[in-house]
Structures are given as C-alpha cells and as structure tokens.
C-alpha positions as CSV (number, residue, x, y, z in Angstrom):
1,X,39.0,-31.2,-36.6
2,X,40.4,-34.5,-36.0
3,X,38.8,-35.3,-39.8
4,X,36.7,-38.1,-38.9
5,X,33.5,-38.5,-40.4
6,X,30.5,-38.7,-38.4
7,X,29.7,-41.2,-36.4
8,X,33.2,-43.2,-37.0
9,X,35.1,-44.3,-33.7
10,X,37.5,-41.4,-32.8
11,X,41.3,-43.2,-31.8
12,X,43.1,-40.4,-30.3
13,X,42.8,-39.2,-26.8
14,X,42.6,-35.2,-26.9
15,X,43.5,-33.1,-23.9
16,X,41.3,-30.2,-23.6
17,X,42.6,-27.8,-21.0
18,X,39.6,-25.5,-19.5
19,X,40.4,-22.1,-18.2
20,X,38.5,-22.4,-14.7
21,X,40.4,-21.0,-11.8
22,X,39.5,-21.8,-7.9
23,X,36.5,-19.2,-7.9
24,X,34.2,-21.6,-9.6
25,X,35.9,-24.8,-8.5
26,X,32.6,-26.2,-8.9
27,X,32.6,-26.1,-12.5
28,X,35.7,-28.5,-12.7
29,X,34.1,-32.4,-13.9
30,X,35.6,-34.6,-15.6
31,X,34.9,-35.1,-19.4
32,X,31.9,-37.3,-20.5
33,X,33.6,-38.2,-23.6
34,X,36.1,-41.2,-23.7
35,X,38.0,-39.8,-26.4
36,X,38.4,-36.5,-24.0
37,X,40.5,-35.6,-20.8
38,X,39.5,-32.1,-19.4
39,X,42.4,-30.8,-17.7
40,X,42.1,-27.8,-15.5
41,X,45.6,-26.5,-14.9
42,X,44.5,-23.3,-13.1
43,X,43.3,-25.6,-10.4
44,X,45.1,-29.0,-10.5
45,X,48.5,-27.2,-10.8
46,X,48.5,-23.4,-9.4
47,X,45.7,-23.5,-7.7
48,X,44.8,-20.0,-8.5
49,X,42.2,-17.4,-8.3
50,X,40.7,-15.3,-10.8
51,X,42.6,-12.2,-9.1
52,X,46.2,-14.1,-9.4
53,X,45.2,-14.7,-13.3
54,X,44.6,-10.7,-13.7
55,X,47.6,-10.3,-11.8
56,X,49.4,-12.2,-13.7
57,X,48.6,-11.0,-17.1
58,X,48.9,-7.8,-15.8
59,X,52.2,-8.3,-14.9
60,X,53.0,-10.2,-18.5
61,X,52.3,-6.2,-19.8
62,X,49.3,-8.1,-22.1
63,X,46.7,-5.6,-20.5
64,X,43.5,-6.2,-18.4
65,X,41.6,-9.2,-19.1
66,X,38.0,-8.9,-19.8
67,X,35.9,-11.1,-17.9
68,X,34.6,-14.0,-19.7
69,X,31.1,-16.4,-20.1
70,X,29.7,-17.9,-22.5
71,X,27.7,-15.9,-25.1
72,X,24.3,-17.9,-25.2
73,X,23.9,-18.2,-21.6
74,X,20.3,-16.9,-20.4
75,X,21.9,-15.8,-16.8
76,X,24.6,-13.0,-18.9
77,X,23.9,-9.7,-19.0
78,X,24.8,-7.9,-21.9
79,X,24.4,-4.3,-20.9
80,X,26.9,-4.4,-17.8
C-alpha cells in the first residue's frame, strides 16, 4: 500500500490504531515493526470497555455492533 517493492527499506512511520478496549488489555504490545507504531486509543486515551463502545455507538443511532475476532482463529465458534 505504501508502493514499495519487496524487500526495499520502508521510510515512513505508519500509525496503526487497534480497536482493543480495556476487556483484553492484555492484547495491547507494542508493534514489532520499526516502520509501525500500534496505537490503542480505546485504552491509552478513554480507557474504555467493550460495554461503553456499544454504548456509544448505540447512542451515535449506528445500531448494535456485532462482536468481533478474527476469522481464521481455531478458538472461534462459528455456529454461536
């Protein structure tokens, strides 16, 4: 995306803000990339909860959000 080719040395510094809130605080690292900072505003700035995020949307009239994971993970049930 940043239309390097592969394997050339990447310049830029991209910000990549991850959508985990306090519930899985344990999830929040820092990036292994040097080119990459992992920002977690959900934590680092509101310091909210996956309830406050629901409310909040809720409250934006954009519906219910459905919960979220990732689709190849082996611990995801797809029948609940």
């Amino acid at each position: 995306m940043l239309g390097y080719k592969p394997r050339q040395c990447i310049k830029e510094v991209v910000h990549l803000w991850k959508g985990i809130s306090t519930d899985e605080i344990q999830r929040v690292k820092p990036s292994r990339e040097r080119w990459q900072v992992a920002e977690h505003p959900l934590v680092d700035v509101a310091f909210i909860d996956r309830s406050r995020c629901i409310t909040y949307v809720e409250r934006e009239r954009l519906g219910t959000p459905a919960k979220s994971s990732c689709i190849g993970c082996p611990f995801h049930d797809f029948n609940t």
